[in-house]
C-alpha positions as a Python dict, from the first residue, in 0.01 Angstrom:
ca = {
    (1, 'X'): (0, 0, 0),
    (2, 'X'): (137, 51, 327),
    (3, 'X'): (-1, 344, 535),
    (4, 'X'): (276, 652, 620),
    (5, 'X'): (396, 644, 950),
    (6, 'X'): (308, 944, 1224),
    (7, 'X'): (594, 1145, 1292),
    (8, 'X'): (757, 1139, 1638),
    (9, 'X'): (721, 1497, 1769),
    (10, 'X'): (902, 1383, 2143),
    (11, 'X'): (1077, 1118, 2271),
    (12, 'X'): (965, 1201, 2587),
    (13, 'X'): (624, 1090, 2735),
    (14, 'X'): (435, 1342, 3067),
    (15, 'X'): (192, 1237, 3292),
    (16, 'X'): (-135, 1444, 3299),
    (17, 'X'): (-19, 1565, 3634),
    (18, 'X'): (288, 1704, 3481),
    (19, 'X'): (121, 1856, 3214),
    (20, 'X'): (-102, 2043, 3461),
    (21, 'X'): (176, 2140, 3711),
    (22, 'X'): (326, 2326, 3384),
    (23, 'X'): (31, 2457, 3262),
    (24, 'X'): (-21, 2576, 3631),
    (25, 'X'): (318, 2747, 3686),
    (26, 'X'): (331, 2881, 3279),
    (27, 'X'): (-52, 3077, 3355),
    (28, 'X'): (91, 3212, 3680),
    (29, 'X'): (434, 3337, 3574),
    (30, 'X'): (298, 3463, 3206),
    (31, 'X'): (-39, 3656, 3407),
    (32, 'X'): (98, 3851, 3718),
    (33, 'X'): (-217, 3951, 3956),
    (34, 'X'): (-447, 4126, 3762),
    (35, 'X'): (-819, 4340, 3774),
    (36, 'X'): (-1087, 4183, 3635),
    (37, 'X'): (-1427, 4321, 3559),
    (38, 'X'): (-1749, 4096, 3530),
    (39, 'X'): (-2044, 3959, 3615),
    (40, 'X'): (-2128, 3702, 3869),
    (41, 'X'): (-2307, 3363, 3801),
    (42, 'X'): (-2345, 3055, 3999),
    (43, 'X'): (-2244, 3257, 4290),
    (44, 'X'): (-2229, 2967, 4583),
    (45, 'X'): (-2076, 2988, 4949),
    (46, 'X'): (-1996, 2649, 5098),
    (47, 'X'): (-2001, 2518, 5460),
    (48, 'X'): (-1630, 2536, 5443),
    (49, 'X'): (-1643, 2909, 5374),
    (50, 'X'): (-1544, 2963, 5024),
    (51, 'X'): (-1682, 3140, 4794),
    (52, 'X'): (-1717, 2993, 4423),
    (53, 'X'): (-1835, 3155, 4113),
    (54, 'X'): (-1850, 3249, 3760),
    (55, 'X'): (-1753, 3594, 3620),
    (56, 'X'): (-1912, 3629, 3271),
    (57, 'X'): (-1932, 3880, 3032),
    (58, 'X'): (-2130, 3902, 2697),
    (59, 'X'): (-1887, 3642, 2515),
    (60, 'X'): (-1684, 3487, 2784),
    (61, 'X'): (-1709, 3319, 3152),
    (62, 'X'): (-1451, 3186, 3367),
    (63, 'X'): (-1444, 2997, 3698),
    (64, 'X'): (-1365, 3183, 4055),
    (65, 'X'): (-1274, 3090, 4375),
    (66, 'X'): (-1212, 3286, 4713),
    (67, 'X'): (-1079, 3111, 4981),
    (68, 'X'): (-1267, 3178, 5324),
    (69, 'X'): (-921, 3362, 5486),
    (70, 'X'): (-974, 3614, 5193),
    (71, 'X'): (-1320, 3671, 5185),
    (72, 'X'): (-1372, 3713, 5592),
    (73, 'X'): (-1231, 4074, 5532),
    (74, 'X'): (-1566, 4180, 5283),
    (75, 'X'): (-1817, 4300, 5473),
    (76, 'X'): (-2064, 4269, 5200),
    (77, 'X'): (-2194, 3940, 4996),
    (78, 'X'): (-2159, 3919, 4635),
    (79, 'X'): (-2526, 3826, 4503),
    (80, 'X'): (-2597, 3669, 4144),
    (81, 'X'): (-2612, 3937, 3844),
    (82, 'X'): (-2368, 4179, 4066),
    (83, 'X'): (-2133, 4342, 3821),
    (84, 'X'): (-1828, 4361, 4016),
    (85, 'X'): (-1432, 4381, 3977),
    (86, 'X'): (-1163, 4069, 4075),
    (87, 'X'): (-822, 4150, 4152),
    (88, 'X'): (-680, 3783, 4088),
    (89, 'X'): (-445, 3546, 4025),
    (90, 'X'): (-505, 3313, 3720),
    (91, 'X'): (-454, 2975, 3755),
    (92, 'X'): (-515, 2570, 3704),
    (93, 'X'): (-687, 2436, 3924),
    (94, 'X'): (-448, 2022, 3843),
    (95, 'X'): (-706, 1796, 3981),
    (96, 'X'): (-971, 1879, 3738),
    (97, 'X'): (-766, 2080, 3456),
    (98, 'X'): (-1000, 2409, 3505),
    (99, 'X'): (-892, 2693, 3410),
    (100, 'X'): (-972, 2906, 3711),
    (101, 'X'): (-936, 3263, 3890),
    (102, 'X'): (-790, 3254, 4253),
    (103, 'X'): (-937, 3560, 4440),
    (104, 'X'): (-753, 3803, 4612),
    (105, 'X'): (-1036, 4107, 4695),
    (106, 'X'): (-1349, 4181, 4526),
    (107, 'X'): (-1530, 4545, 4518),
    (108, 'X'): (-1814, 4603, 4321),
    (109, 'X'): (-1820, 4765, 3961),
    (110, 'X'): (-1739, 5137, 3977),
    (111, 'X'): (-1496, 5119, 4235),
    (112, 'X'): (-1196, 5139, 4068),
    (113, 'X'): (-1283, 5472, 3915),
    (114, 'X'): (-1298, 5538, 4348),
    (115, 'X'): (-930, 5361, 4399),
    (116, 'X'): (-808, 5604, 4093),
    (117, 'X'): (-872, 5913, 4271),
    (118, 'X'): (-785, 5786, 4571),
    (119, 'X'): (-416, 5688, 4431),
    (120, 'X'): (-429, 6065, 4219),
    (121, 'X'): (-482, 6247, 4565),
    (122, 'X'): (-227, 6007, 4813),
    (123, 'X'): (39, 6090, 4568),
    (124, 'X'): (-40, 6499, 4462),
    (125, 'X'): (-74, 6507, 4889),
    (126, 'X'): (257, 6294, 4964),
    (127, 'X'): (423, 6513, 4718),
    (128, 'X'): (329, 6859, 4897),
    (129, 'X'): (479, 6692, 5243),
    (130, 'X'): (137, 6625, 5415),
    (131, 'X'): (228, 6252, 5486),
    (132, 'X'): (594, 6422, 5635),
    (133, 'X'): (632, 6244, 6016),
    (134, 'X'): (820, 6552, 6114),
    (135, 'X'): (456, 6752, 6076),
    (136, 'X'): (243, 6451, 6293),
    (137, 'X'): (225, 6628, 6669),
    (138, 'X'): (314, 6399, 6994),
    (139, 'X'): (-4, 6284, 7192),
    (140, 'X'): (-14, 6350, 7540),
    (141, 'X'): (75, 6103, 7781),
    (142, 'X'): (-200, 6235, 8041),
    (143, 'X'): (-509, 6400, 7815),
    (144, 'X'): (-692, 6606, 8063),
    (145, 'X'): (-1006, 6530, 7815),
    (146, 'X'): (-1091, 6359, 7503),
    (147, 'X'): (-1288, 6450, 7211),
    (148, 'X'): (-1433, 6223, 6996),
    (149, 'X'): (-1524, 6338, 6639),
    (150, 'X'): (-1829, 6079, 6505),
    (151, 'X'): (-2175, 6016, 6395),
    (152, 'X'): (-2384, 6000, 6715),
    (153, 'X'): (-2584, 5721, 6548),
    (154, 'X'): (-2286, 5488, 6501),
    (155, 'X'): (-2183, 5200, 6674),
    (156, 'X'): (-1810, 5317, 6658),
    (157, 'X'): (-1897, 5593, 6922),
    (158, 'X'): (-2026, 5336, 7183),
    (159, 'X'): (-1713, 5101, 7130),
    (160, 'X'): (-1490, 5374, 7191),
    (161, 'X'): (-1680, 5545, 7504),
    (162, 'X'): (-1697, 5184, 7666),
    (163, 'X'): (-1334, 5125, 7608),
    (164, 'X'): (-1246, 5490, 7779),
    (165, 'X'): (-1441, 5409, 8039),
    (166, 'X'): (-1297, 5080, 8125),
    (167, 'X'): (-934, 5207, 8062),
    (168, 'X'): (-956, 5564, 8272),
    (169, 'X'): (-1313, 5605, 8367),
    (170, 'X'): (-1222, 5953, 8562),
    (171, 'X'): (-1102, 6091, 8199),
    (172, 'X'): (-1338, 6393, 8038),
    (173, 'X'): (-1530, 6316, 7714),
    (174, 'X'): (-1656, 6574, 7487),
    (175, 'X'): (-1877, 6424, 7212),
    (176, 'X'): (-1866, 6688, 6865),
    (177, 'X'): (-2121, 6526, 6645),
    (178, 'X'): (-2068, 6521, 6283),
    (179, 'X'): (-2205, 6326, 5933),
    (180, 'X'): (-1960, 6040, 5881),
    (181, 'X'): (-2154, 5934, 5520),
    (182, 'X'): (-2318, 6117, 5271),
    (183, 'X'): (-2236, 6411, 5019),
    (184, 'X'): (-2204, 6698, 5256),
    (185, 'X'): (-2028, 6443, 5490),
    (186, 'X'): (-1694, 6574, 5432),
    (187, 'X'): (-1752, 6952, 5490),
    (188, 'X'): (-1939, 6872, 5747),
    (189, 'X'): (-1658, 6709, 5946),
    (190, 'X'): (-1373, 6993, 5835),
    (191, 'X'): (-1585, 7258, 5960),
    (192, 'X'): (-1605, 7011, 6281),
    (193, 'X'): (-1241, 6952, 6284),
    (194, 'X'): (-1198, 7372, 6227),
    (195, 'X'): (-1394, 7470, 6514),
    (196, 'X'): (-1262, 7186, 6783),
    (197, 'X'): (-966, 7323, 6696),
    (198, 'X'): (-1029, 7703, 6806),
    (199, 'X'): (-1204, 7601, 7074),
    (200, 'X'): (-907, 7416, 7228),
    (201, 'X'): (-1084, 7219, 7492),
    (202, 'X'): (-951, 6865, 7431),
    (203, 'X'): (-616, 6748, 7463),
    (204, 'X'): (-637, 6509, 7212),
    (205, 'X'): (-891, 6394, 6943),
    (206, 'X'): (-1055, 6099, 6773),
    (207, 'X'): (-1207, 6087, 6450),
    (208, 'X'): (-1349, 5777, 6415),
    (209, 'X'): (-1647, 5588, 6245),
    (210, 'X'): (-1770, 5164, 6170),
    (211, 'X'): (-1616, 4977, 5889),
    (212, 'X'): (-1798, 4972, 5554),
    (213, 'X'): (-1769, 5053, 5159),
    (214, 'X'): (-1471, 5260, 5009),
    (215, 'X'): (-1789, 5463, 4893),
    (216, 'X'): (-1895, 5470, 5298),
    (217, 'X'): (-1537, 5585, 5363),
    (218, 'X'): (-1509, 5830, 5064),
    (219, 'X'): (-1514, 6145, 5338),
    (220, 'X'): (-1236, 6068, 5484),
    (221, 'X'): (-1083, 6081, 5132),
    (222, 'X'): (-1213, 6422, 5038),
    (223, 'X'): (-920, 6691, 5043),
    (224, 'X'): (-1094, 6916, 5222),
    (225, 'X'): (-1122, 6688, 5522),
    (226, 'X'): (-785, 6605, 5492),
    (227, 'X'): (-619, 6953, 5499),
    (228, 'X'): (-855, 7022, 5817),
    (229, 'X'): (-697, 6767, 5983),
    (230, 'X'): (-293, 6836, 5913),
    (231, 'X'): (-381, 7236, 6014),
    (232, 'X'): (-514, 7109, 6309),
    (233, 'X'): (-386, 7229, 6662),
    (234, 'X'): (-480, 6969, 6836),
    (235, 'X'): (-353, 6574, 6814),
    (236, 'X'): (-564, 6377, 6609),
    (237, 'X'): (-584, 6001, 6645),
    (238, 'X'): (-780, 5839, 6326),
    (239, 'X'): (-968, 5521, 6395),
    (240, 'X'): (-1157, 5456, 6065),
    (241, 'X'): (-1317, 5124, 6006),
    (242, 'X'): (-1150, 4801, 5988),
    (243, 'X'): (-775, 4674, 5999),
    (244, 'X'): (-766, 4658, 5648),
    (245, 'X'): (-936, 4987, 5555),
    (246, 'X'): (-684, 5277, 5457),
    (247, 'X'): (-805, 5648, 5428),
    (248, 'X'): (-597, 5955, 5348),
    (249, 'X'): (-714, 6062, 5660),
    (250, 'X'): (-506, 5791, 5784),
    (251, 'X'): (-196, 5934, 5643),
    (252, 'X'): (-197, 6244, 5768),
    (253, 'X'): (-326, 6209, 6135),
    (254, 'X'): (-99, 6249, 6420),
    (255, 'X'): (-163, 5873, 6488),
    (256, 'X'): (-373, 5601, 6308),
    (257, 'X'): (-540, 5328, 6490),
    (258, 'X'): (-693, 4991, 6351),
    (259, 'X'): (-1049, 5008, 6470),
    (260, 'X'): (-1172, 5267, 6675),
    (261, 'X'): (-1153, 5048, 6946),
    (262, 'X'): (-785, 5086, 6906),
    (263, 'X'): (-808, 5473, 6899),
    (264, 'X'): (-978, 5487, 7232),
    (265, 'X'): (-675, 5233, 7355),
    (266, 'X'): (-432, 5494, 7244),
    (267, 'X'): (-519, 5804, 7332),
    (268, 'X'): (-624, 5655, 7710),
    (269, 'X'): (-390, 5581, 7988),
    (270, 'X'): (-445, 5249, 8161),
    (271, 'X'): (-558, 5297, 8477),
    (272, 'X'): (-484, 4937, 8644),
    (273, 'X'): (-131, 4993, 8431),
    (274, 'X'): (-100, 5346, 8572),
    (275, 'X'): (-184, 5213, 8934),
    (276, 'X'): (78, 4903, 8873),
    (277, 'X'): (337, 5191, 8752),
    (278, 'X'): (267, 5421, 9029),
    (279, 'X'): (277, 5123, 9317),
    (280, 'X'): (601, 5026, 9143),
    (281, 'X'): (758, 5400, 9144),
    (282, 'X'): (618, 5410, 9518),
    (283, 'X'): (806, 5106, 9582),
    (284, 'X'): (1137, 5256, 9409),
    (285, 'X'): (1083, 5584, 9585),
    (286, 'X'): (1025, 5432, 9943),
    (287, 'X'): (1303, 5181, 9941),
    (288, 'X'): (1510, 5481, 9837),
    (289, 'X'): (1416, 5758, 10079),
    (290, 'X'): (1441, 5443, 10329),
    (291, 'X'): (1826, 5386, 10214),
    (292, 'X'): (1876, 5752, 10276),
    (293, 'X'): (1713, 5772, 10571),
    (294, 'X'): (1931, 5514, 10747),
    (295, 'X'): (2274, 5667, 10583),
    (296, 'X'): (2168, 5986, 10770),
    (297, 'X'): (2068, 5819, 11096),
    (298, 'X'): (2449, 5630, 11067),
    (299, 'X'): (2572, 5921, 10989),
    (300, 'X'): (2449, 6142, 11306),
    (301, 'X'): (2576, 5847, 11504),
    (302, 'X'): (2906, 5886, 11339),
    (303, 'X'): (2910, 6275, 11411),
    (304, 'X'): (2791, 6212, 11736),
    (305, 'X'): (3062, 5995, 11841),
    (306, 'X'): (3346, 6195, 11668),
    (307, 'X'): (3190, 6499, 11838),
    (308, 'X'): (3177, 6627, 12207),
    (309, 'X'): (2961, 6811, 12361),
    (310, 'X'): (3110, 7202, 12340),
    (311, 'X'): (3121, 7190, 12789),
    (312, 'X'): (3326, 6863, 12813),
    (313, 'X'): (3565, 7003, 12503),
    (314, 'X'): (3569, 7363, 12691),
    (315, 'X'): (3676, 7132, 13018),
    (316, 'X'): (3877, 6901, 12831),
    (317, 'X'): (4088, 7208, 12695),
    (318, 'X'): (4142, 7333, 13049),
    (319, 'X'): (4292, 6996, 13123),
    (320, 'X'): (4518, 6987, 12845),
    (321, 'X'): (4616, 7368, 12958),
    (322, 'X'): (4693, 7235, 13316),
    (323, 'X'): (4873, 6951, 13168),
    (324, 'X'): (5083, 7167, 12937),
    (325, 'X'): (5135, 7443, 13254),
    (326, 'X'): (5233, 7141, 13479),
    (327, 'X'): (5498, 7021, 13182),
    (328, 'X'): (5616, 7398, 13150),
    (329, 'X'): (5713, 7438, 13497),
    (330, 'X'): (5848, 7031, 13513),
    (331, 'X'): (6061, 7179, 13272),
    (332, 'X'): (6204, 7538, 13374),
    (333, 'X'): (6239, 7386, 13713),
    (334, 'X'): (6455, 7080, 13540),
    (335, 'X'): (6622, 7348, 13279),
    (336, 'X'): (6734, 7513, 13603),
    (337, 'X'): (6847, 7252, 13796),
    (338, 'X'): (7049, 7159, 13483),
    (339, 'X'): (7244, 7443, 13459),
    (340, 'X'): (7243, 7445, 13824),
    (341, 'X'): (7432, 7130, 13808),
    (342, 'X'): (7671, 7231, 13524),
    (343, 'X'): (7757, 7562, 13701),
    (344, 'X'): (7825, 7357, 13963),
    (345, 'X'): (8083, 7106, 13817),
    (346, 'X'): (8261, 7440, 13641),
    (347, 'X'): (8350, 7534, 13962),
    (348, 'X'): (8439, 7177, 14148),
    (349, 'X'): (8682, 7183, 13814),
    (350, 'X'): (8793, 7540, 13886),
    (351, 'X'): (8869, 7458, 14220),
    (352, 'X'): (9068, 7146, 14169),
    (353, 'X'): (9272, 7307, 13925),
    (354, 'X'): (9338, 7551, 14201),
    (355, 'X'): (9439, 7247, 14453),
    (356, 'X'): (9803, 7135, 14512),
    (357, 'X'): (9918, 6906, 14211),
    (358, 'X'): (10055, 6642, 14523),
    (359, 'X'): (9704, 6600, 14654),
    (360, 'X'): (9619, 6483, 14263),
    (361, 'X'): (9894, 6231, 14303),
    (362, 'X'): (9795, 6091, 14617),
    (363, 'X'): (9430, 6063, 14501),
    (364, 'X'): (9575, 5925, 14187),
    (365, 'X'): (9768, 5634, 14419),
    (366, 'X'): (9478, 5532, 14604),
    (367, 'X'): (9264, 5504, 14314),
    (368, 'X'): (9538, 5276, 14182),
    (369, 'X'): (9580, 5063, 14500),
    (370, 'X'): (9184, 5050, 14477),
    (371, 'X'): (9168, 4902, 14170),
    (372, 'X'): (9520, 4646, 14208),
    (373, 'X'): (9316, 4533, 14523),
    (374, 'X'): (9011, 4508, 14300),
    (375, 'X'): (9179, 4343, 14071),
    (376, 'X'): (9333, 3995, 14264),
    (377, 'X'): (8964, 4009, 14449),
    (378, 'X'): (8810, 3960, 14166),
    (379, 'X'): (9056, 3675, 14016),
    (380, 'X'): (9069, 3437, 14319),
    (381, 'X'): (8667, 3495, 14312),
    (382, 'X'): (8700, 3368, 13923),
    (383, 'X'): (8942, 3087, 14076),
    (384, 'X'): (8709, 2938, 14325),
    (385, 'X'): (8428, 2939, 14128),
    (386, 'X'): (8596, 2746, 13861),
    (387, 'X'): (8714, 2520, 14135),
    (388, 'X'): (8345, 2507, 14269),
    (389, 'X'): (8245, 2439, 13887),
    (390, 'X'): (8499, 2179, 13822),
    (391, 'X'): (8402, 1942, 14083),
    (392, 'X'): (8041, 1970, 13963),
    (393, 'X'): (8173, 1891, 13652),
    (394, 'X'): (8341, 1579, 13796),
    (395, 'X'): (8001, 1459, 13930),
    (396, 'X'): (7843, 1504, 13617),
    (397, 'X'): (8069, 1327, 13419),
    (398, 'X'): (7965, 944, 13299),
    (399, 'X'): (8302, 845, 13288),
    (400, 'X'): (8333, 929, 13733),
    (401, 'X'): (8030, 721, 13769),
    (402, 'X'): (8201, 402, 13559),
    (403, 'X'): (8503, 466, 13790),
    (404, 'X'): (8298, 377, 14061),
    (405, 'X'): (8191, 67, 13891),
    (406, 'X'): (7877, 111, 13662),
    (407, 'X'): (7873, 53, 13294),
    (408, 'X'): (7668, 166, 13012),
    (409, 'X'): (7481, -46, 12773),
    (410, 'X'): (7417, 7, 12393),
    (411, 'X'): (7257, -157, 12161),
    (412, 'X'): (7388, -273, 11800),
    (413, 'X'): (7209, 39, 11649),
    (414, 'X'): (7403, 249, 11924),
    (415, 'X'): (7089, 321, 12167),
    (416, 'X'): (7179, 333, 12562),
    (417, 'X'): (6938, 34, 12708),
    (418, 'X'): (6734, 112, 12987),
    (419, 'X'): (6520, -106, 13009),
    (420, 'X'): (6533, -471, 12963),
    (421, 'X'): (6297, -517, 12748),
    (422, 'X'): (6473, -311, 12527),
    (423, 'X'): (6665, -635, 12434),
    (424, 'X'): (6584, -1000, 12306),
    (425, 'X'): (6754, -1332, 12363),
    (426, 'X'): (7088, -1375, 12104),
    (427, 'X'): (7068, -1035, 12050),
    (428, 'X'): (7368, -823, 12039),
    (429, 'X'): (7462, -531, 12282),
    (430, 'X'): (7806, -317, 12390),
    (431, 'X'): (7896, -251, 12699),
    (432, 'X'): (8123, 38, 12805),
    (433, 'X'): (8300, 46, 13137),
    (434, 'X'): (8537, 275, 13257),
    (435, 'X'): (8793, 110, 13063),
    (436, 'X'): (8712, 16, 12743),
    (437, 'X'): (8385, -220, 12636),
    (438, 'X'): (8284, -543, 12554),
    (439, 'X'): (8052, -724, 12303),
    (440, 'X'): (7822, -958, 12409),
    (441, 'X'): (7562, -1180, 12322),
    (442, 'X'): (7171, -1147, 12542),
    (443, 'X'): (7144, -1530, 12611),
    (444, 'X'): (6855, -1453, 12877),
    (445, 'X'): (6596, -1205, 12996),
    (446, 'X'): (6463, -1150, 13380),
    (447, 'X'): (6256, -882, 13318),
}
């Protein structure tokens, strides 16, 4: 009897590794980040950092991890026993196949009924318009004085006065002392926040207090504090425990700040960056009033030299005057003398036209015999100097000089030859006489 073979459920064959990868991604994709309430066990805190744990209820446990760059932000250490809540990511840890809880933030047990009412007021207050940036008031760029809302006792108040007096040590401080923790903590700091506010002596204020708890923090959660602080006159900068703390104060104030540090940093001008600002603007301003300075002095210089002094224009008007007197009489004397002159050739006219018309005749023959004589003058002058001109002509011309006997020697290109070294042996030259002209052949050279 033969035994019944096992069914094939897949004809495909995973690694362990694979199998875990799924499992991994399935658990984190089917379990979205999630509070978790518990208790710790096995709580241990390794060189490295971490923390690792169990969380354990009355019928369950499950492994936890928080990496070191999630836990640095607690400022409290979980202790064995602690009931507490996780807000976590569940997950597989491959290598070993746990099941396991990867730790965002941890606050004890009890706090969540805290977060609740904390979520219940943001939104009823967010709602009404508190959290409106319109409402939040501009700080001043130059506080004439500071006040500092705090717990005389805490450590916050020290950080901030050191910081002011590094940054602007000639800046006011007024100190209003107030319970930062407690049950009458809140009240205590609206009534605070009520009377700095009447009193109007500040510029500008910080509230501000050390890190701790949400529990610690729960004043500045309290309504009461809250509304004190939005119908406040007077700027309020909030600087309320760490980074990563949030208040409702925090909301509504004119400004938050990280740490109260930071508040301090906000509210207080920079004096070495004020000093930088001001040498700068002193540069600016010099340079400019400089540039200004020097466009006026060119421009005197340009006045100065387009304008004379009133005496030498008062003396150089009386010269023009003279000049234009002198020119007035040049002219009536010349205007005279011109008409003068034409009054005087009317009557030459009317008198010749009152002479004998023979006298006009005879001056008319003269005039004529003048110009006949003129005339013949002037062309045997033209003659003999063309005569004079011809015979220079006739020395000048090459063709008198070859009638004397010369000649005149070209070469084949049609050069006259000067020179005889103009020429070389077998070469051919012309020669032109006053007849006609030869070509020849050089057959020697005497140079």
């Amino acid at each position: 009897m033969s035994l019944p073979s096992i069914p094939e459920i897949t004809h495909k064959i995973i690694t362990v590794s694979d199998l875990n990868s799924n499992v991994k991604s399935t658990l984190e994709k089917k379990f979205p980040l999630l509070w978790i309430q518990g208790e710790i066990s096995n709580f241990k805190q390794y060189s490295s950092g971490h923390w690792y744990f169990s969380l354990k209820d009355a019928n369950a446990q499950v492994r936890c991890v928080m990496f070191k760059h999630k836990n640095q932000y607690i400022d409290w250490l979980p202790k064995e026993g602690m009931q507490v809540e996780l807000f976590a990511l569940v997950t597989l840890y491959e290598i070993r196949g746990d099941y396991q809880l990867n730790v965002e933030t941890i606050r004890r047990a009890g706090r969540g009924s805290l977060f609740e009412a904390f979520e219940k007021l943001k939104k009823r207050l967010e709602k009404e318009g508190l959290f409106n940036p319109l409402l939040k008031q501009q700080l001043p760029i130059f506080p004439r004085q500071i006040g500092i809302i705090t717990s005389p006792a805490t450590a916050a108040l020290h950080d901030v006065i050191s910081t002011l007096r590094r940054r602007n040590p000639m800046l006011p401080i007024a100190i209003y002392p107030t319970l930062v923790q407690g049950n009458d903590a809140a009240a205590n700091i609206a009534a605070t926040i009520g009377r700095v506010s009447k009193r109007q002596e500040c510029d500008v204020l910080i509230i501000c207090r050390g890190g701790g708890s949400i529990e610690d923090l729960w004043a500045f959660n309290e309504e009461i504090v809250v509304r004190s602080i939005v119908a406040c006159t007077i700027p309020i900068v909030c600087g309320i425990g760490h980074e990563t703390d949030f208040t409702i104060a925090d909301f509504v104030a004119d400004k938050r700040a990280p740490t109260p540090t930071g508040a301090a940093e906000i509210v207080s001008p920079d004096r070495e960056t004020l000093q930088l600002q001001l040498n700068k603007h002193y540069q600016k301003l010099h340079h400019v009033i400089q540039r200004q300075i020097e466009d006026r002095m060119q421009k005197i210089d340009l006045l100065t030299h387009r304008h004379t002094h009133p005496g030498d224009r008062i003396q150089n008007q009386i010269i023009h005057l003279k000049h234009i007197q002198e020119r007035l009489a040049w002219c009536s004397t010349h205007l005279l003398e011109k008409q003068n002159y034409i009054i005087s050739t009317y009557q030459q006219r009317i008198c010749a036209l009152r002479q004998d018309p023979s006298q006009f005749i005879a001056h008319h023959n003269r005039l004529s015999e003048r110009l006949q004589h003129t005339i013949t003058y002037y062309i045997e002058a033209m003659k003999t100097k063309m005569k004079h001109q011809k015979v220079q002509l006739e020395h000048l011309n090459p063709q008198s000089i070859l009638n004397r006997g010369y000649s005149i020697t070209y070469s084949a290109q049609g050069s006259i030859i000067h020179k005889a070294n103009q020429v070389r042996p077998n070469e051919k030259i012309k020669v032109k006489f006053a007849q006609g002209q030869v070509e020849t052949t050089v057959t020697k050279i005497n140079k």
